[in-house]
C-alpha positions in Angstrom: 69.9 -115.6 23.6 66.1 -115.8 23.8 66.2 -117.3 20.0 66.0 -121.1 19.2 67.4 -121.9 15.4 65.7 -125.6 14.5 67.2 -126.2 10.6 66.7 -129.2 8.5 69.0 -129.7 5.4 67.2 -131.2 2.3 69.3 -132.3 -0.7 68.1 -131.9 -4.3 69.4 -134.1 -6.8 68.9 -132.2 -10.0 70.3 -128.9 -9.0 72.8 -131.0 -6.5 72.7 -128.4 -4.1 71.9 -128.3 -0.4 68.9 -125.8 0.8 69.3 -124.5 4.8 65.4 -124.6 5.7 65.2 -123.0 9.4 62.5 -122.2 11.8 62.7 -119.6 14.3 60.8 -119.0 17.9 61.2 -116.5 20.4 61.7 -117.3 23.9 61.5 -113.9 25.8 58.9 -111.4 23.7 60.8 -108.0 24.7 63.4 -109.5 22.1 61.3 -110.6 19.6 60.1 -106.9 20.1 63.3 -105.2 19.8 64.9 -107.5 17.3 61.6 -106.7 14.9 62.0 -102.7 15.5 65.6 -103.4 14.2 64.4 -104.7 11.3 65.6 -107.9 11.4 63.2 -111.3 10.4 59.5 -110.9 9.1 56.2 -111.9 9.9 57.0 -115.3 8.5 60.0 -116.3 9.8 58.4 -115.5 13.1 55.0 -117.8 12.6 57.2 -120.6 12.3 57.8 -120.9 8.4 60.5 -123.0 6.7 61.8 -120.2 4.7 65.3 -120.9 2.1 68.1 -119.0 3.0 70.6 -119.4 0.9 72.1 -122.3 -1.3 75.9 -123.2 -0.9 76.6 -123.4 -4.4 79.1 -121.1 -5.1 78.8 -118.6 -2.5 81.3 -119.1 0.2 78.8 -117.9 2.7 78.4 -120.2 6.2 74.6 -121.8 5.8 73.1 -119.3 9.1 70.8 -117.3 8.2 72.1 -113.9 10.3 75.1 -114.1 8.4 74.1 -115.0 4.8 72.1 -111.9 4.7 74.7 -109.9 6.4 77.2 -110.6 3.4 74.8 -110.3 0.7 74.4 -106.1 2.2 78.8 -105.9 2.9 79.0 -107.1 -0.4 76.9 -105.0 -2.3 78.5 -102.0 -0.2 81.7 -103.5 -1.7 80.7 -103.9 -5.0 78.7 -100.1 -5.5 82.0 -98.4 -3.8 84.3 -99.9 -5.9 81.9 -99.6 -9.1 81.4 -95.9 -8.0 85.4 -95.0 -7.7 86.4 -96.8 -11.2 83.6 -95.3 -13.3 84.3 -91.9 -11.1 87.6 -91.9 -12.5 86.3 -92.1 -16.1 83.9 -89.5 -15.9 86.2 -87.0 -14.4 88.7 -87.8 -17.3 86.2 -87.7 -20.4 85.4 -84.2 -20.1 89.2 -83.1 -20.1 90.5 -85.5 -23.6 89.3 -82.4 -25.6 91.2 -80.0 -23.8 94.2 -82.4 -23.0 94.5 -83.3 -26.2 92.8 -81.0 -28.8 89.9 -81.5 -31.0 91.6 -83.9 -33.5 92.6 -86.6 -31.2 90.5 -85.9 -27.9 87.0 -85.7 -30.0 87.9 -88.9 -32.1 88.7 -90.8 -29.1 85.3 -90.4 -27.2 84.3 -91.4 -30.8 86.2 -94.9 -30.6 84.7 -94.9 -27.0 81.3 -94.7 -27.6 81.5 -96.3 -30.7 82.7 -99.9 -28.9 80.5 -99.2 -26.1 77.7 -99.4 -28.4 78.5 -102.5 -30.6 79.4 -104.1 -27.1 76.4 -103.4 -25.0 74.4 -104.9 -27.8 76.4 -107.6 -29.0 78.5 -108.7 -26.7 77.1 -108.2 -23.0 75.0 -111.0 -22.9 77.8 -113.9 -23.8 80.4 -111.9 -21.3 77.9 -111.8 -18.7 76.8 -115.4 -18.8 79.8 -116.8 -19.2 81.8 -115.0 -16.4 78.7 -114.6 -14.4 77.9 -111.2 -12.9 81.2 -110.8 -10.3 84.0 -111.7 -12.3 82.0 -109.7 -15.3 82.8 -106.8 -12.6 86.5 -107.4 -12.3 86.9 -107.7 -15.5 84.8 -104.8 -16.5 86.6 -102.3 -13.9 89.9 -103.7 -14.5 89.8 -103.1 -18.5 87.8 -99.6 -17.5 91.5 -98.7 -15.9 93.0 -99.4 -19.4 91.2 -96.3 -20.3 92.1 -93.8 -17.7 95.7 -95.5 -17.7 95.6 -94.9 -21.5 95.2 -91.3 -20.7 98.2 -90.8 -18.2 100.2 -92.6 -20.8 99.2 -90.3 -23.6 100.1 -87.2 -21.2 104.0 -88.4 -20.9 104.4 -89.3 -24.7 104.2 -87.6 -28.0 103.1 -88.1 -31.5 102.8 -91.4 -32.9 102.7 -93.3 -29.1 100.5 -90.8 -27.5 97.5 -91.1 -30.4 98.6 -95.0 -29.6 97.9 -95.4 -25.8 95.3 -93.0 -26.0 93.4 -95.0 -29.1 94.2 -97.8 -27.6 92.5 -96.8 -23.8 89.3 -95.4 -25.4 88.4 -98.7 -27.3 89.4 -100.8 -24.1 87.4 -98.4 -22.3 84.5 -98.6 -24.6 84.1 -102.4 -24.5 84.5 -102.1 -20.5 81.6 -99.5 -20.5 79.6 -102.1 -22.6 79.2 -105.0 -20.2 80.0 -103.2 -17.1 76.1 -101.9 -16.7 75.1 -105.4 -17.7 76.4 -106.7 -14.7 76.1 -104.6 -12.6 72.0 -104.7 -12.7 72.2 -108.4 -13.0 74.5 -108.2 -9.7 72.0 -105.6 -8.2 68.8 -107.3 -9.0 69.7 -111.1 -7.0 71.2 -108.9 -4.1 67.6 -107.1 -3.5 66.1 -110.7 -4.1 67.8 -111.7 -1.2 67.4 -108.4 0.8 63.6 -108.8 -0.1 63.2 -112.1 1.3 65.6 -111.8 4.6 63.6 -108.6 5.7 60.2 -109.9 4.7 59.2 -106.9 1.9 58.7 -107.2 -1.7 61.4 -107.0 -4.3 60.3 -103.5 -4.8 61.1 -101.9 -1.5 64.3 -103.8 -1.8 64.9 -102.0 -5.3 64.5 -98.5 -4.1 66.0 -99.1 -1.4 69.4 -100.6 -2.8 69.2 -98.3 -5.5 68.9 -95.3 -3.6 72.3 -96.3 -1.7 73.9 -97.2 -4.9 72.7 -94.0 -6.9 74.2 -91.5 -3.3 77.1 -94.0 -3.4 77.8 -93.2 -7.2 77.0 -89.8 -7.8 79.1 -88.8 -4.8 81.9 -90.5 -6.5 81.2 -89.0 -9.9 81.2 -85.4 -7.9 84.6 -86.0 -5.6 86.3 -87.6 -8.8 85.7 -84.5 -11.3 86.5 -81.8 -8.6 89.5 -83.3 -8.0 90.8 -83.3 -11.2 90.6 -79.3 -10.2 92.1 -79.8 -6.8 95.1 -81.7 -7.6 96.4 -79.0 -9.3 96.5 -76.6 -6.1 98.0 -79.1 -4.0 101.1 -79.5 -6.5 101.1 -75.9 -6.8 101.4 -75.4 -3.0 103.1 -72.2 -1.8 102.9 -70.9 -5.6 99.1 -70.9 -5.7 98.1 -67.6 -6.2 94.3 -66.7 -5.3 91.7 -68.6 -3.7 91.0 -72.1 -4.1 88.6 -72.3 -7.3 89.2 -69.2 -9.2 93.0 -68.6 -8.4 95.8 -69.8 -10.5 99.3 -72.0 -10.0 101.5 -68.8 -10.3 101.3 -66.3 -13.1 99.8 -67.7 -16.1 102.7 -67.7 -18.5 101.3 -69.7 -21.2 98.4 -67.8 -23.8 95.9 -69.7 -25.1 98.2 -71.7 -26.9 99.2 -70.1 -30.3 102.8 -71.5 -30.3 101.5 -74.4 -29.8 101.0 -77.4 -32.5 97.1 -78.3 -33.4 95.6 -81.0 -32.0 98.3 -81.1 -28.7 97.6 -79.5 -25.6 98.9 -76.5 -24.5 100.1 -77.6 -21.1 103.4 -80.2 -22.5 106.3 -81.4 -21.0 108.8 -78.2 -20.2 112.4 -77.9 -21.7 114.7 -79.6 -19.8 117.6 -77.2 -18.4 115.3 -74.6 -17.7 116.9 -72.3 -15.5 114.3 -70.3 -14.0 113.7 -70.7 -10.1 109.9 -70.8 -11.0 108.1 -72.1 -14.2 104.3 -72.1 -14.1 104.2 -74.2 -16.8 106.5 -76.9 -14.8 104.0 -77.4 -12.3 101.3 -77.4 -14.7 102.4 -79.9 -16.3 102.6 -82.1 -12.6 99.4 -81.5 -12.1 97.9 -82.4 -15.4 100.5 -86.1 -14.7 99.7 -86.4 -11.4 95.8 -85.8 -12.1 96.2 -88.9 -14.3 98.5 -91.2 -12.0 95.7 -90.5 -9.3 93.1 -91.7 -11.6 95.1 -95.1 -12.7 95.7 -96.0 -9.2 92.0 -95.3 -7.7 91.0 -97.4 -10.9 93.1 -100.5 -10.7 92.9 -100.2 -6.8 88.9 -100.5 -7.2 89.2 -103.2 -9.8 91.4 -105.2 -6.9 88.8 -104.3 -4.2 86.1 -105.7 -6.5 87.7 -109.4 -6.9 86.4 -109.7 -3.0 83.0 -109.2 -3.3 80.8 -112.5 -3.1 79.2 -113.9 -5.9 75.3 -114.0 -5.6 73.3 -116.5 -7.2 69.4 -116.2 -7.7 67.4 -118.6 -6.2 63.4 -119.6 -6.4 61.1 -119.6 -3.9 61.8 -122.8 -3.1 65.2 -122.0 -2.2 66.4 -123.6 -6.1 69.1 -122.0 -8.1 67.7 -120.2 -11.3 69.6 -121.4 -14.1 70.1 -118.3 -16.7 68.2 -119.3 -19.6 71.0 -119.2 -22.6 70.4 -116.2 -25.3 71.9 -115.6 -28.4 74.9 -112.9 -28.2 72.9 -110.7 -30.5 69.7 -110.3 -28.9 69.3 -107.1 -27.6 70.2 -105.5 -30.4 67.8 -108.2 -32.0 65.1 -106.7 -29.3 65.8 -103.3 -30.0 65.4 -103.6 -33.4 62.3 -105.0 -33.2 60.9 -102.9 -31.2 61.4 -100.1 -33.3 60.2 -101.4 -36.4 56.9 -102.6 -34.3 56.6 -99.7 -31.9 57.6 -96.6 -33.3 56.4 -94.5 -30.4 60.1 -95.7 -28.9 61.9 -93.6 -31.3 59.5 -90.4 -30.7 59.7 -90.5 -26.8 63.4 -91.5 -27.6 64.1 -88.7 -29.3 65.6 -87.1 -25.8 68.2 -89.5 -25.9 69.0 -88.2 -29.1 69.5 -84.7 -28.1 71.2 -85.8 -24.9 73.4 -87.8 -26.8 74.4 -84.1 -29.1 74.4 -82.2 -26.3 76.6 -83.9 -24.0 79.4 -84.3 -26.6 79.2 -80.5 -27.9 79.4 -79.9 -24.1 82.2 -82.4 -23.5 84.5 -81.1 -26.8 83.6 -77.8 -27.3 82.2 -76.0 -24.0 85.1 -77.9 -22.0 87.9 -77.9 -24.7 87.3 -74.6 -26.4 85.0 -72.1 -24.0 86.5 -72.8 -20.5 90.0 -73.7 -21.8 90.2 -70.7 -23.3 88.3 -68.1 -20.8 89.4 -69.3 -17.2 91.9 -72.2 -17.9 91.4 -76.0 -18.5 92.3 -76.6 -14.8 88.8 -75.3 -13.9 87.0 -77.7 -16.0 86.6 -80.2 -13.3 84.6 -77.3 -11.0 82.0 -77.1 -13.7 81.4 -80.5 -14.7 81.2 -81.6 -11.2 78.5 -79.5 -10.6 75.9 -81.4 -13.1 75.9 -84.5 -11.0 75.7 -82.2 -7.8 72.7 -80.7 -9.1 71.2 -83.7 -10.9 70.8 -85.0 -7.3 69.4 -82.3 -5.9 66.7 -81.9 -8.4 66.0 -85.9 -7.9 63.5 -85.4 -5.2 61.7 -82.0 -6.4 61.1 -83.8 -9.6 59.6 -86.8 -7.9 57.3 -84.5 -6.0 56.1 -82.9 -9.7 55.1 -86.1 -11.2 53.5 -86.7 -7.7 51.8 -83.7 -8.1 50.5 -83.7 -11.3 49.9 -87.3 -12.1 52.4 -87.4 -15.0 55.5 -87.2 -16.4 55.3 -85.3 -19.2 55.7 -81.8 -17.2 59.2 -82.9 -15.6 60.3 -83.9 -19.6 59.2 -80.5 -20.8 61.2 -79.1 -18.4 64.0 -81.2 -19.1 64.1 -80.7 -22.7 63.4 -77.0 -22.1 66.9 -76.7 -20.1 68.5 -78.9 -22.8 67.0 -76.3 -25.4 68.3 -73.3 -23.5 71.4 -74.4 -22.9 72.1 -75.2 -26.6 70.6 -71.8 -27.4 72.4 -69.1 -25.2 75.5 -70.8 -27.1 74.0 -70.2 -30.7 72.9 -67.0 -30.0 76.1 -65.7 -28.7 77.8 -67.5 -31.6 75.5 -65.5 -33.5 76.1 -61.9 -32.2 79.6 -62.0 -31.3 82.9 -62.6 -32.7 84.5 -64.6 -30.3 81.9 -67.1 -27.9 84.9 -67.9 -25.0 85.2 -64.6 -24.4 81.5 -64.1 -24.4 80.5 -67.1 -22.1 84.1 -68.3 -21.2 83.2 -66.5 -17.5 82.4 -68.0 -13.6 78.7 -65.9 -13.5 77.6 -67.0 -17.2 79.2 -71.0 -16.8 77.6 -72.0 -13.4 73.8 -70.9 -14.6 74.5 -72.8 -17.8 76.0 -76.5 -16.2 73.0 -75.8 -13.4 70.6 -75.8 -16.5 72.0 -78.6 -17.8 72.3 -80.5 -14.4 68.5 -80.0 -14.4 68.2 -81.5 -17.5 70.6 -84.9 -16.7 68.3 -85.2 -13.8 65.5 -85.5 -16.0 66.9 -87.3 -18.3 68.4 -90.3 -15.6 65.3 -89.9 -13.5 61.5 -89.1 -15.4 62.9 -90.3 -19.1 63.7 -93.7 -18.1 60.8 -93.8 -15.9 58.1 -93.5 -18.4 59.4 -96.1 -21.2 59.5 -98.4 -17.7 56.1 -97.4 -17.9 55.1 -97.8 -21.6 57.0 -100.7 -21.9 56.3 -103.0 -19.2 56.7 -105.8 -21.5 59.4 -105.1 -23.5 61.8 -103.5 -20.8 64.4 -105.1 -21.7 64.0 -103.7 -25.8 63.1 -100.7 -24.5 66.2 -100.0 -22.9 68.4 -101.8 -25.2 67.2 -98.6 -27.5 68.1 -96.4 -25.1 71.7 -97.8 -25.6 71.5 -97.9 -29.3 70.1 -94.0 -29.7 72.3 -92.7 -27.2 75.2 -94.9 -28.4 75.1 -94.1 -31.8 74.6 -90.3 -31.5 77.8 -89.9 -29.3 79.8 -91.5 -31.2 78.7 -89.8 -34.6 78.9 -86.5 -32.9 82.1 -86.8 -30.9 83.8 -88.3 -35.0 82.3 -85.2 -36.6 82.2 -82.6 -34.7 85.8 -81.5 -35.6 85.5 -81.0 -38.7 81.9 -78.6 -38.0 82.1 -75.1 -37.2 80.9 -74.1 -33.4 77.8 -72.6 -34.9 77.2 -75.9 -37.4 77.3 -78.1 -33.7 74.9 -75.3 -32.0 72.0 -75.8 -34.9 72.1 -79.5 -34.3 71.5 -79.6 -30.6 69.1 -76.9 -31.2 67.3 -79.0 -33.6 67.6 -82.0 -31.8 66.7 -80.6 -28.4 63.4 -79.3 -30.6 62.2 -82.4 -31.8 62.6 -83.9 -28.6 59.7 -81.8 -27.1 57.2 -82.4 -30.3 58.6 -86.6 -30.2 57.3 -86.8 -26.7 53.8 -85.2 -27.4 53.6 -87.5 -30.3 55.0 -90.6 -28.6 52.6 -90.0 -25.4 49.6 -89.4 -28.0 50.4 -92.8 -29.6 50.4 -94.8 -26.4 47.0 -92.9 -25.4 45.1 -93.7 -28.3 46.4 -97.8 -28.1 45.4 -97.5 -24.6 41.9 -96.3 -25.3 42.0 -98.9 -28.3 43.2 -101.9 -26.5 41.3 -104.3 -23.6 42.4 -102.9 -20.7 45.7 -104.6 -19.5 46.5 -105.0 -23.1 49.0 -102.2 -23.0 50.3 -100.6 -20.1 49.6 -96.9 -18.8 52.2 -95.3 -18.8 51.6 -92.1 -16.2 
């Protein structure tokens, strides 16, 4: 309609592979007009240039070039919604093993987790990712992921011996899922805004931002809808026994204490006596929410890990419209990189020193403040209110932050202000542990809880957002080391806190976040100081600014 297609196929024998070149004119210029203020096309495409649209090798696209581009964005939609439900499903349940299970076997599970993510993400990714290539590394990834959370409902319906089995058993599955999963999905990410680049006529750049801000809404809504509703679920088994409002009410009259009669290390919500002859039992339908919290989880998890086997594969291409064959790495190299690195730019470990504290701070959080402080002062079936609110305001606090380093020209005040709030939250725990006898009845309340997760939503958004920004910046050249550190600091420091921390005192776990949250601030000064005096030291272009 107004729009002549004239293509030419050319064959090339090396890659043998078939490239759709197509020129485009405009008949009638009110719809080159409109079809230009809809985005669609560039200034190329409508001068007449032969410009590759996509290769048939593997894609299962049809060779026009409205509907090449058309899949690539379904599919990516495809591929961030299921990505974002699966690894939704995981969040919500990590912050409830603790309290689900108690310290002994829900702290050394997020252990075993974070222990095989590390060793995978640096070991492993690279041969799982080449050799499945970035979709079916998805399915695989989402579809072991649901191990995990199915792990958990299965460790909810046993006892003893088969329920430190399945749940064992889910956390390393999980952990190896967790270690290749990112891998492909950024590989995945990075060929679809290739080809959204080059469709709509911008740079790679724009296509970045603006694929990554639908993925980032896309996921942290998830993350937010999964973890309330491990709250929710609870009132809607409840029903006409909920007593209260929504959030702070209760299923019925809370029957069961804190959980003296209760064995250590098992959670105080367990499978009711059978025979039971009381019209009413809280602790029944406590107990069907906690399964039925689970059994949600496993079936929004496998049923993502289906939805993902339909996206399309996407293969990069040059400029000249020839596939890029991967270049074949050894399965050791980024923790090769990243070791490296280190020894020959310490200034990684002192600005990385935040990953450090994030990585202490997020599992005395996840064990203690969720297991221990909220279990104990308004009920584990709140947990999922407060944990969803650190994505909520991590997103929120996005944008403002932005504007700061806009404002200033740097980054550094957004990390001091990060590291401040991971400080502060650390401290107002020490210092209660301190001066009183007993810290979840203390803190364990709605008006002291939300300030605290708000502070430490502020300081997650610095931590996704400004942290990773600047080694971007400081290591232009090594981005790939820089962030295989990221992996190895954070890694590591989970999984040595989440094995240890049961056998520490509360106060022992609040002097090491304290310390750690510390040292971040004076690492960052000392990092940035580094990088400033090889910048004034070096030609310029030598070593990159880092803002």
């Amino acid at each position: 309609m107004g729009r002549h297609h004239t293509c030419t196929r050319t064959n090339d024998s090396k890659a043998t592979v078939s490239v759709l070149y197509c020129t485009h004119k405009n008949t009638h210029q009110k719809k080159k007009k409109k079809k230009k203020k809809m985005g669609y096309g560039s200034d190329n495409e409508e001068a007449g240039e032969r410009l590759p649209l996509a290769t048939n090798e593997g894609t299962g696209w049809r060779d026009s070039g409205r509907t090449q581009p058309y899949n690539v964005m379904m599919s990516f939609i495809t591929m961030t919604l299921c990505f974002s439900l699966n690894h939704g499903t995981v969040t919500a349940v990590i912050p409830l093993a603790t309290a689900q299970f108690g310290e002994q076997l829900g702290d050394f599970s997020l252990g075993i987790l974070y222990v095989f993510y590390t060793l995978t993400a640096l070991l492993g990714s690279t041969v799982i990712v080449e050799h499945l290539q970035h979709k079916w590394s998805l399915v695989l990834g989402c579809g072991v992921y649901s191990l995990y959370v199915a792990g958990m409902f299965l460790g909810v319906v046993t006892h003893d011996a088969l329920r430190w089995f399945f749940v064992m058993i889910g956390s390393t599955f999980g952990g190896i899922a967790a270690g290749f999963l990112w891998t492909a999905q950024g590989g995945y990410f990075a060929n679809a805004a290739k080809i959204h680049a080059r469709y709509k006529g911008i740079s790679v750049q724009q296509a970045n931002s603006y694929l990554g801000g639908i993925f980032a809404t896309l996921y942290l809504a998830f993350e937010l809808i999964m973890k309330l509703l491990s709250s929710l679920i609870l009132v809607f088994v409840c029903g006409s026994h909920w007593e209260g409002d929504i959030i702070t009410g209760s299923c019925g009259s809370d029957s069961s204490s804190s959980g003296s009669d209760i064995a250590p290390g098992m959670s105080n919500i367990t499978a009711p006596a059978s025979g039971s002859d009381s019209s009413f039992d809280s602790d029944h339908l406590k107990f069907e929410g906690v399964v039925w919290t689970y059994a949600v989880f496993s079936v929004i998890a496998v049923a993502s890990s289906i939805g993902m086997a339909m996206i399309t594969p996407i293969k990069p291409f040059d400029d000249s419209g020839k596939p890029i064959v991967a270049e074949k790495r050894p399965w050791y190299r980024k923790a090769l990189v990243a070791t490296e690195l280190a020894r020959n730019q310490p200034k990684i470990i002192l600005v990385g020193i935040i990953n450090i504290a994030f990585g202490f701070t997020s599992a005395y959080l996840n064990s203690y403040v969720t297991g221990t402080v909220i279990k104990d002062g308004l009920g584990k079936d709140k947990i999922g209110y407060f944990v969803s609110i650190i994505p909520l305001v991590a997103t929120i606090m996005s944008m403002p932050l932005s504007k700061l380093n806009e404002f200033t020209g740097s980054k550094t005040p957004a990390m001091v202000f990060g590291m401040i709030c991971f400080l502060t939250f650390g401290l107002v725990f020490l210092i209660t542990d301190l001066t009183s006898s007993s810290v979840p009845d203390k803190l364990g309340k709605w008006g002291t809880l939300i300030p605290l997760f708000i502070c430490f939503g502020c300081a997650r958004a610095v931590w996704e957002g400004p942290n990773k920004a600047i080694i971007a910046d400081m290591f232009k050249n090594d981005s790939e080391a820089a962030f295989a550190n990221i992996i190895l600091q954070l890694g590591t420091t989970s999984s040595i806190a989440f094995i240890t921390y049961r056998f520490m005192s509360s106060l022992t776990k609040e002097f090491i976040v304290v310390t750690a949250c510390s040292l971040a601030i004076v690492g960052h000064f000392a990092g940035v100081g580094i990088h400033k005096a090889q910048l004034a030291a070096e030609p310029v272009g030598d070593v990159e600014a880092a803002e």
